[in-house]
C-alpha positions in Angstrom: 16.2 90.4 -56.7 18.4 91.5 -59.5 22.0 93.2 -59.0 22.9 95.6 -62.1 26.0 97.2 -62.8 26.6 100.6 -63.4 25.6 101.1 -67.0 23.8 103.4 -69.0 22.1 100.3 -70.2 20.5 100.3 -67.1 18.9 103.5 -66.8 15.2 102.0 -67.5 15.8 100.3 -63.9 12.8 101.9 -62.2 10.3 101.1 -65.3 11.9 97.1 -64.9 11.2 97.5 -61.4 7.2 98.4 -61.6 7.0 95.7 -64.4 8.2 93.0 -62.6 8.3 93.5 -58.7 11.9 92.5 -58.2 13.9 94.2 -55.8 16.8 96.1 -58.1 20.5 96.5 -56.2 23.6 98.3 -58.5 27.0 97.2 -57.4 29.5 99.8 -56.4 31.7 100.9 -59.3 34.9 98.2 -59.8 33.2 95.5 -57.8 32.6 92.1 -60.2 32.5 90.6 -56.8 29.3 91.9 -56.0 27.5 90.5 -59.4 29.6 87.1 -59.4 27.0 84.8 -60.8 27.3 87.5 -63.8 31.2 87.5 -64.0 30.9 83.7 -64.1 28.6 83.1 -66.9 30.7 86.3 -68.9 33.6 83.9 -68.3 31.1 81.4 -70.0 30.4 83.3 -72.5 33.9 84.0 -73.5 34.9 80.1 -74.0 32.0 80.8 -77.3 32.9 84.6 -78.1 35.9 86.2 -77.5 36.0 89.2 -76.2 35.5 91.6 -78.9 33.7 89.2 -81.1 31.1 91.0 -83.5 28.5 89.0 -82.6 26.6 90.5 -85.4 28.4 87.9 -87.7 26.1 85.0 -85.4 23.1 84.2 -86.8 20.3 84.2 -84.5 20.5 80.5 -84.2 24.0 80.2 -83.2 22.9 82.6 -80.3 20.1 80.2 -79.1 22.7 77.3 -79.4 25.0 79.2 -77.2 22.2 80.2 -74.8 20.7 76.4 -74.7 24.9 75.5 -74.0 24.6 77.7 -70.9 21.1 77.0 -70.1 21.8 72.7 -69.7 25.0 73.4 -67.8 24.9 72.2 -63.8 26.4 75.2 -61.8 28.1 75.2 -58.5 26.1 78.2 -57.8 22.6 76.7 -58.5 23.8 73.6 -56.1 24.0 72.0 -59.3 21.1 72.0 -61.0 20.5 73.8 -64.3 19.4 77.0 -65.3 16.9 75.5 -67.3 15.5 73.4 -64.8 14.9 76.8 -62.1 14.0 78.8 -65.1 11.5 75.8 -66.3 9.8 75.9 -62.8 9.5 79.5 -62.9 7.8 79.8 -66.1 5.7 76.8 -65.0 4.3 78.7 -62.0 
């Protein structure tokens, strides 16, 4: 499944949802709670990017740095294990 905010980034949901099968949730308005794997990795984010960083200045290999970062980082969440290691095993499949 996949929880979304309340963007207009979002609006595409039910083309996303056809595409891919996942089950597509929004979170009430005001509630980071509800998406907290997402609020932690924009905490994440933040220790690389500031908020309000033009990340147009970042080349497009900085951003794959940062990602690869995050990706090889053990999270509570994930009961440890990496991103990259569920990701690799879904991609795999």
């Amino acid at each position: 499944s996949l929880t979304w905010d309340q963007g207009i980034e979002m609006q595409d949901w039910k083309t996303v949802k056809i595409d891919t099968g996942l089950d597509i949730y929004f979170c009430d308005p005001h509630s980071p709670w509800q998406r907290g794997i997402n609020e932690n990795t924009n905490g994440l984010l933040r220790q690389y990017f500031p908020k309000g960083t033009d990340l147009s200045i970042h080349s497009p290999a900085d951003l794959d740095w940062v990602a690869q970062e995050l990706n090889d980082r053990p999270r509570k969440r994930l009961e440890f294990k990496k991103p990259i290691e569920l990701i690799e095993n879904l991609l795999l499949q």
